[in-house]
C-alpha angles and dihedrals in degrees: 000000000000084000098050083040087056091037083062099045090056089059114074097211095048098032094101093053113125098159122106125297123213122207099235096195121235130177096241102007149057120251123192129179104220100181106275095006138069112218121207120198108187118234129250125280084012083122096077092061117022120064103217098199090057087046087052095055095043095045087052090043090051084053095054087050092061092240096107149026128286123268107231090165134015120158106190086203104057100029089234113143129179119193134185104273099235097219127213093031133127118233097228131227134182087261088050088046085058098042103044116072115234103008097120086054093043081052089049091056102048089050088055079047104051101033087047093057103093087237111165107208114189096226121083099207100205117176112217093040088055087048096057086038093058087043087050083050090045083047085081103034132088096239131122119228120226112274103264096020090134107045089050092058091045073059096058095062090093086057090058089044097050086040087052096048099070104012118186129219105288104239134195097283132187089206095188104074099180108162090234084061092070117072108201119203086179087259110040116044109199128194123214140163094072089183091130098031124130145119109319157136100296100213076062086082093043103052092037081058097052085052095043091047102037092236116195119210095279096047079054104052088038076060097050108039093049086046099050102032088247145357116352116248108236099253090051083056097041087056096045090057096041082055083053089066106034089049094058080044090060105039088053088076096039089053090047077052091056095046089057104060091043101251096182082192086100149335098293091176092051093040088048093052098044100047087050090056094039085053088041092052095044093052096051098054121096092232086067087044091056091043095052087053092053082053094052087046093053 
């Protein structure tokens, strides 16, 4: 709470609050409710893999597009971030978006909203490139890899072949679909925490938030329909379910990042693990066989 208390004082609008502060929760960072504001203190070690400059001017632009909270304060430098605090939400989980009616197709719709914006992010999140950049990160750690990491990115070269061979328009993405970063009023779902966006294939976002939120094949479909006005073409779905498996690629080695620098938020090892056998299972099914080829076909 001193910290949080410091991390006020710094911010000019919110220097002369004195009320009670609530621990929000976050994976990597600290999240404090500050009255009307929601403060935001970076975690540790976050510097060697999140530009905070490009997060600042996602996070402003997300904001424009009507799809997340208002900065009131982001310094580039610090990391230090204060939103609007969106009263009367629930922070989701995979459990709320399968209690509360609607919410995968409120998601769905904040997603068309946000992708058809016109937003323009900084960041290009490209996924292999992240992926040899959080190896080149691993490089120096102390942290084993899961047995067979490697062969099962030389596999997926086939992905980034079929993905290549029909690309769609890159669109404003959030990229990191976590449930807890959707906010649901029961008839406005918001998105926040814009660490990993950038300009990207849109049905990425889709496709990272069915994973994060266990969606079954209803949940899905809710998604989708809401997303695309109507039933998915196969190749839109082929490329949601290929993202199922290249996210939990990706966020192994996120999670080996955390555990190494000892992140006591969660079990990273056991994270890391599961989301590379997750990714491992889905790829060698021959409904993710049949998908890849609707993505070749276009």
């Amino acid at each position: 709470m001193e910290e949080a208390r410091a991390a006020l004082a710094a911010i000019p609008a919110l220097a002369g609050y004195d009320g009670p502060l609530e621990r929000l929760g976050g994976l990597t960072n600290m999240v404090y409710r500050a009255g009307e504001a929601c403060l935001r203190i970076p975690g540790k070690g976050t510097q060697e893999y999140i530009n905070r400059a490009n997060e600042a001017v996602a996070a402003r632009e997300a904001a424009k597009a009507g799809v997340s909270p208002e900065v009131l304060y982001a310094d580039p430098a610090s990391g230090l971030m204060a939103t609007r605090f969106i009263a009367g939400a629930e922070t989701m989980s995979p459990e709320k978006f399968k209690a509360r009616s609607g919410s995968p197709a409120r998601a769905g719709y904040a997603f068309r909203k946000l992708h058809a914006s016109g937003a323009v992010f900084p960041f290009r999140f490209e996924l292999f490139a992240m992926i040899d950049d959080y190896l080149k990160v691993l490089s120096t750690k102390d942290v084993a890899l899961p047995a067979g990491y490697h062969d099962v990115v030389r596999e997926a070269g086939a992905v980034r072949a079929a993905l290549a061979a029909h690309a769609i328009p890159l669109a404003a993405c959030h990229c990191d679909p976590l449930c807890e970063n959707f906010l649901d009023t029961g008839e406005r779902m918001w998105i926040v925490d814009w660490e990993y966006s950038g300009m990207n294939d849109p049905l990425w976002d889709l496709g990272d938030l069915s994973v994060e939120g266990r969606f079954d094949a209803d949940q899905d479909e809710e998604l989708m329909r809401a997303y695309f006005g109507g039933e998915a073409r196969p190749a839109a779905r082929g490329r949601i379910v290929i993202y199922k498996a290249m996210c939990d690629l990706l966020w192994t080695l996120w999670g080996l990042i955390q555990l190494a620098n000892d992140n006591p938020a969660d079990d990273f090892r056991a994270y890391a693990d599961g989301r590379f056998v997750r990714c491992k299972a889905l790829m060698e099914t021959a409904e993710f066989s049949r998908h890849l080829a609707s993505v070749r076909l276009g």
